[in-house]
C-alpha positions in Angstrom: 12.1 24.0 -69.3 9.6 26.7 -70.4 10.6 30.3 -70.1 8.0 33.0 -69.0 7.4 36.9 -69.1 5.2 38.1 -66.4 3.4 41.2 -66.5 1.3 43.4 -63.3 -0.6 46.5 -64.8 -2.9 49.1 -63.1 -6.2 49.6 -65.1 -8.9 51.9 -64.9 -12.2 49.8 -63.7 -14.0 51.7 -66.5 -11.7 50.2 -69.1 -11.7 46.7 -68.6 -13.6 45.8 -71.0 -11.8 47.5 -73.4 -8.5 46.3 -71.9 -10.0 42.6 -72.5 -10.4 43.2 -75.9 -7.4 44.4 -76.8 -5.4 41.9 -74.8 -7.3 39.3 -76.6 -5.7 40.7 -79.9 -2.6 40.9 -78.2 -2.9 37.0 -76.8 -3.4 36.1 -80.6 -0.4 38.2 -81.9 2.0 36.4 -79.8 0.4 32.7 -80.0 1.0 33.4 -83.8 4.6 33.8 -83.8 5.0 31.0 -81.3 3.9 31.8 -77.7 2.8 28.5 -76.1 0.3 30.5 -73.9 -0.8 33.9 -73.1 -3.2 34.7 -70.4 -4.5 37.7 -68.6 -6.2 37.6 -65.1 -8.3 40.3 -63.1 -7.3 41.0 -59.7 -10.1 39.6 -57.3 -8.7 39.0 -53.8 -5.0 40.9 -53.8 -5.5 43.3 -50.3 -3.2 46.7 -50.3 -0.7 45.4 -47.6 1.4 46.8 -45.0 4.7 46.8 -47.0 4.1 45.0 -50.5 1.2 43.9 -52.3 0.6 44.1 -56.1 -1.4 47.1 -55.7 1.4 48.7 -54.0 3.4 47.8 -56.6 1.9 49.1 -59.6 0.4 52.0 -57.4 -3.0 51.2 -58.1 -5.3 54.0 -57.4 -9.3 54.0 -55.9 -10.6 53.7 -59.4 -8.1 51.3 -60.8 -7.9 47.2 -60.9 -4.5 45.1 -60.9 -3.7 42.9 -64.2 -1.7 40.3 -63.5 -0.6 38.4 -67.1 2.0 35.7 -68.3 3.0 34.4 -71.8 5.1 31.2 -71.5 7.5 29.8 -74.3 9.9 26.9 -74.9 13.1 28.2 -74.0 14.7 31.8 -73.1 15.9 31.8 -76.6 12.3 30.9 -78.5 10.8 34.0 -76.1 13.7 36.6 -77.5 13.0 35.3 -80.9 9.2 35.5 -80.7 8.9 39.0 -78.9 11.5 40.3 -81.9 8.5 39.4 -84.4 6.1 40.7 -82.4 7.5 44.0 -82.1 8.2 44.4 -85.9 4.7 43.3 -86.4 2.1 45.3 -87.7 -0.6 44.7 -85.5 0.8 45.2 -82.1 2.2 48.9 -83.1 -1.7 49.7 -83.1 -2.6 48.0 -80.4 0.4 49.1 -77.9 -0.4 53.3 -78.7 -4.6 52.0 -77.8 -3.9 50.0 -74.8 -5.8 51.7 -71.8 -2.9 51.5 -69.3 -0.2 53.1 -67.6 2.9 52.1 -68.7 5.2 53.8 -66.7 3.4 52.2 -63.8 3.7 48.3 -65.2 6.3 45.7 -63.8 7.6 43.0 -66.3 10.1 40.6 -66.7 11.2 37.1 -67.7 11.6 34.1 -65.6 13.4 30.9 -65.6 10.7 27.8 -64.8 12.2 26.3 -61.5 9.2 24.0 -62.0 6.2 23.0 -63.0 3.0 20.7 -61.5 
């Protein structure tokens, strides 16, 4: 069964195309050393709820956007393997000092597939 990393990011409106450019690069960094998939997505109906919401969770601000992104992989082990090369390659060290985000502010992690349609 696939394994796959989410991601949820607060943006800056004014930097999304900028953000789509470099996750682009990003999306082709990792599909080169294996990813099966990468994809990005632009918050477009996600309302600020009562006690959790994705903006609450990345505690977007008035002039900020929610990313919500997942790379999937063949196994636990292939995603370990994959995001090793990635870090030790060249072109993401550029890329992760130009990215237009607050990192401190991103949630992440890696799931198990319980299933897929």
């Amino acid at each position: 069964m696939a394994y796959v990393d989410g991601f949820v990011v607060p943006l800056a409106k004014d930097k999304l195309q900028v953000y789509k450019e470099k996750a682009r690069l990003c999306g082709e960094v990792w599909k080169s050393h294996g990813a099966l998939s990468y994809v990005e997505c632009v918050a477009d109906d996600v309302p600020y709820g009562e006690l959790t919401s994705f903006p609450r969770a990345v505690q977007v601000k008035p002039d900020e956007i929610v990313i919500f992104a997942w790379i999937t992989y063949e196994s636990r082990q292939q995603r370990d393997a994959i995001n090793a090369k990635v870090m030790e390659d060249p072109r993401m060290k550029a890329l992760f000092n130009e990215m237009p985000i607050d990192g401190k502010r991103m949630i992440f992690g890696g799931f198990e597939m319980l299933f897929s349609l």
